[in-house]
C-alpha atoms as a printed R data frame, in Angstrom:
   type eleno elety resid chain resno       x       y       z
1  ATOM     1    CA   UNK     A     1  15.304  17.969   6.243
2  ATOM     2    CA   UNK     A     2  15.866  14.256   6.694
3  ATOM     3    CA   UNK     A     3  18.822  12.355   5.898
4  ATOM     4    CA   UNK     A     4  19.109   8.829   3.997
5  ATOM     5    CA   UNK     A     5  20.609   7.476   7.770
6  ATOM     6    CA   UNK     A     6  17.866   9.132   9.667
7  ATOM     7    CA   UNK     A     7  15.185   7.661   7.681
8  ATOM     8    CA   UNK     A     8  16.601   4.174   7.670
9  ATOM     9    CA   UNK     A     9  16.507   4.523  11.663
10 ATOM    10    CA   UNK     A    10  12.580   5.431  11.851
11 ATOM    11    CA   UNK     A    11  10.985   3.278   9.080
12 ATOM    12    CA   UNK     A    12  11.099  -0.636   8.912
13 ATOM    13    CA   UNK     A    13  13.130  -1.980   6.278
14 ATOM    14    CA   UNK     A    14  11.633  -5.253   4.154
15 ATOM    15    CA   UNK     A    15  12.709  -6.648   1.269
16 ATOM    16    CA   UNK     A    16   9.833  -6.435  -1.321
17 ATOM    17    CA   UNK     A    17   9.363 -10.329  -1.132
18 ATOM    18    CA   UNK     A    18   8.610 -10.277   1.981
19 ATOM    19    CA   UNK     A    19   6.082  -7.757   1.903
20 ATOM    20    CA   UNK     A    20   3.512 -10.658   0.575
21 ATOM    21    CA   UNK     A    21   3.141  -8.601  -2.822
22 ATOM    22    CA   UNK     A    22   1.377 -10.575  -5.387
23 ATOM    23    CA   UNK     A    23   0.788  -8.007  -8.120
24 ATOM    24    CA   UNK     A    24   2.244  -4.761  -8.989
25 ATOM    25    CA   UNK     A    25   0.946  -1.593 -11.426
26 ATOM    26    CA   UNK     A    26   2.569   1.414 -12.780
27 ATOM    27    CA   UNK     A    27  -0.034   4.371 -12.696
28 ATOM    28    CA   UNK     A    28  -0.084   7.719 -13.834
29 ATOM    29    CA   UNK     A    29  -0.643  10.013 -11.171
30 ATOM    30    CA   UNK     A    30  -1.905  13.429 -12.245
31 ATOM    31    CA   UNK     A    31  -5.516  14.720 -12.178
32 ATOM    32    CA   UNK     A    32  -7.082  11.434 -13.833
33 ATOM    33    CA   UNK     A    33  -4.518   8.611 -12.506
34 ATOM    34    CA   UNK     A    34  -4.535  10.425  -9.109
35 ATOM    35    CA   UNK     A    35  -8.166   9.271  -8.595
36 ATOM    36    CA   UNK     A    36  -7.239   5.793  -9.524
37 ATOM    37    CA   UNK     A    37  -4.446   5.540  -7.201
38 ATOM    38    CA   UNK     A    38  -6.653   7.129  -4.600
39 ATOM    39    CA   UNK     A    39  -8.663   4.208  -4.872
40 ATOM    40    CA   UNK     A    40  -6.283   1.670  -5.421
41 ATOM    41    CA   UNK     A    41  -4.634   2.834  -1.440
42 ATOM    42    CA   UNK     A    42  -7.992   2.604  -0.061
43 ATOM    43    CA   UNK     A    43  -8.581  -1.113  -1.472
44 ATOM    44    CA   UNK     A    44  -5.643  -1.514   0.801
45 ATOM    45    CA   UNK     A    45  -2.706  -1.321  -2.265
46 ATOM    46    CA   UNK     A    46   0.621  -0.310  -0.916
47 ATOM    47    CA   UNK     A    47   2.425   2.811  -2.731
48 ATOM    48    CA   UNK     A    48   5.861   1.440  -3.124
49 ATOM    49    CA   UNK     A    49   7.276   4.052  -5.297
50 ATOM    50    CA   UNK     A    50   6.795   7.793  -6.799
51 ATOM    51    CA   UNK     A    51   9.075   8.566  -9.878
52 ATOM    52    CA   UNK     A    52   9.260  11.240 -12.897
53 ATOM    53    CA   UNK     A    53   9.033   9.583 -16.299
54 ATOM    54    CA   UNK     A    54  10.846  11.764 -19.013
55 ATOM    55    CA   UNK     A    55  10.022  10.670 -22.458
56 ATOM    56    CA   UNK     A    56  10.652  12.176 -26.406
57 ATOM    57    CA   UNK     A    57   7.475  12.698 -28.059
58 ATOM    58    CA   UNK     A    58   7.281  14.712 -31.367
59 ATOM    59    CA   UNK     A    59  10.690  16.628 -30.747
60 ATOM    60    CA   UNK     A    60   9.731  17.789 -27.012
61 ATOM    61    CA   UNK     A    61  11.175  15.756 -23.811
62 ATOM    62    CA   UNK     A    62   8.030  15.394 -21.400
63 ATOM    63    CA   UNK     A    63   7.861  14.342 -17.847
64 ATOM    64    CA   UNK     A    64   5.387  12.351 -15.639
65 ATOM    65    CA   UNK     A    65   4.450  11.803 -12.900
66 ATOM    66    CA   UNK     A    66   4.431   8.377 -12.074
67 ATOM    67    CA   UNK     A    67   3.803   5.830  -8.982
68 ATOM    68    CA   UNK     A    68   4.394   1.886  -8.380
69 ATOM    69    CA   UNK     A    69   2.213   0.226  -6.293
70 ATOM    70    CA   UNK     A    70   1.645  -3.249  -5.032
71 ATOM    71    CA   UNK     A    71  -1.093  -5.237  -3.954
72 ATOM    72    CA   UNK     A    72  -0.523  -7.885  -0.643
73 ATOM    73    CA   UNK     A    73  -1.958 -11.089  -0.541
74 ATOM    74    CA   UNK     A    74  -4.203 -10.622   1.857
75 ATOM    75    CA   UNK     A    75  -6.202  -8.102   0.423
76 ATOM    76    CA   UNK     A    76  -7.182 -10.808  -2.349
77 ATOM    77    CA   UNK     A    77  -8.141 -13.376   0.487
78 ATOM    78    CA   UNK     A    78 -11.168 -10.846   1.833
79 ATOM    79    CA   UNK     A    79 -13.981 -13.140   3.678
């Protein structure tokens, strides 16, 4: 299992503005949203960020699963 310190050491840190990010979308990620996010990555999106949303909806707490992505720059500059 990897520590917080460990990982730090192998990946790059960046600061999100300097990742050249010029839009970013929430998605859904199970069975339907999983295929859009699928697609999104291969149009060269960046996944940023995998969370569980918890919400109240008609007296029963629900949960999510949810992702953040981001789109660079230079995907929207294709020749």
């Amino acid at each position: 299992m990897y520590s917080i310190k460990k990982l730090e050491k192998q990946l790059p840190y960046m600061p999100l503005w300097e990742l050249g990010i010029e839009e970013i979308a929430g998605h859904n990620i199970e069975i339907q949203g999983r295929e859009e996010v699928n697609k999104m990555l291969k149009e060269g999106w960046i996944l940023l960020h995998i969370y569980t949303l918890r919400y109240h909806e008609d007296g029963v707490w629900r949960e999510r699963p949810m992702a953040i992505l981001g789109k660079p720059g230079n995907v929207l500059e294709k020749e």
